[in-house]
N, C-alpha and C positions, 0 to 999 in steps of 0.2 A: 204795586202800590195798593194797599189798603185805605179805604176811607169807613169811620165812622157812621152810626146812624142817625148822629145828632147833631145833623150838617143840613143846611135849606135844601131845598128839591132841587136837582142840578138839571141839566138838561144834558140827555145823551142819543146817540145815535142809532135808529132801529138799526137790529143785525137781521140777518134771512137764513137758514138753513139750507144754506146750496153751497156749493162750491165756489159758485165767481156768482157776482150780482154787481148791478148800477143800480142807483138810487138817487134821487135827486133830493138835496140838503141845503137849509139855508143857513150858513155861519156867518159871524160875527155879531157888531154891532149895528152894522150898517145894511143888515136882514138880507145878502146875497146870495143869487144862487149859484149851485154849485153843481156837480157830478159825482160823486164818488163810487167808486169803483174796486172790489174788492175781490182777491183772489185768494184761493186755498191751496198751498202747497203740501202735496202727501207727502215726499220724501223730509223735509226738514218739520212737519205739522205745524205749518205756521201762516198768519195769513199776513198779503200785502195791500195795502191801502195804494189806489190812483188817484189824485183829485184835479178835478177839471173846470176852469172857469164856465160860464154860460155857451159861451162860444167855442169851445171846446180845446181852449188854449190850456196844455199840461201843468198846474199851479207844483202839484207832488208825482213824482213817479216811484211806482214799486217800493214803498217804504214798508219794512217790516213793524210788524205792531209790538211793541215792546212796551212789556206790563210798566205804568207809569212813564216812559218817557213820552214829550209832544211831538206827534208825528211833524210840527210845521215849526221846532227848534232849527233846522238847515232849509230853511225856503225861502230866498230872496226875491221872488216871484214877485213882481210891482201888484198883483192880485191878489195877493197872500188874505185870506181873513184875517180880520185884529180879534184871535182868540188862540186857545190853544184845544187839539184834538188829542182828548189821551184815552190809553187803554187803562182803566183801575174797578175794583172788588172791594166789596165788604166782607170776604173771607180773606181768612188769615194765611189759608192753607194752600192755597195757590201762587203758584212760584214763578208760571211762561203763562203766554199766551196761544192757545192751541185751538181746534177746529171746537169741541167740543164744549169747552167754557165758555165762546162767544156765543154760540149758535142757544146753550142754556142759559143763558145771561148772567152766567156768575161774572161773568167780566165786561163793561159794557164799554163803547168809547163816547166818551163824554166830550161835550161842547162847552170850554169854558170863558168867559169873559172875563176881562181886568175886574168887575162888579160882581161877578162869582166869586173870585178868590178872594177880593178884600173880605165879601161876608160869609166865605169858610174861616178866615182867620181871625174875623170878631168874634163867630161862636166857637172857637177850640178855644 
């Protein structure tokens, strides 16, 4: 998924240049914190996202990042953040998500709130 330049400043998620990283994250609205946990697969070049409540209760396991979709669309987790975590680029020419376009931030995974998206949709 591509996004424009002429969109408010969104909020997304630092990436690390390793292979596997934890990082601790606050999503939603409700400013919680979080774990996530991210792995890189050489055979298929792809990475997976882990997300863990505070207490370290499994919220997402091993979801593959998949350009534009929300990784937290299948997570009925009563912990869920009230947001969505997606992987999207302001180039056009990028097609997956792989080791090398996160790690250079052509692709970042963004943190979006219900008050994100209504004011990406008031300015397009």
């Amino acid at each position: 998924m591509t996004i424009t330049n002429n969109v408010p400043a969104l909020t997304f998620i630092d990436w690390f240049p390793q292979y596997r990283f934890k990082a601790d994250v606050i999503l939603g609205t409700q400013s919680d914190y979080y774990l996530l946990e991210a792995d890189y697969h050489v055979r298929d070049n792809s990475w997976y996202v882990s997300l863990y409540t505070e207490v370290e209760e499994p919220v997402i396991l091993r979801q593959k990042l998949v350009l534009g979709y929300n990784l937290l669309t299948l997570c009925y987790h009563e912990k869920k953040p009230d947001c969505m975590l997606v992987p999207m680029s302001y180039e056009d020419n990028i097609k997956r998500v792989d080791y090398t376009n996160m790690v250079d931030g052509s692709i970042k995974l963004y943190h979006l709130t219900d008050n994100d998206l209504t004011n990406l949709f008031k300015n397009s």
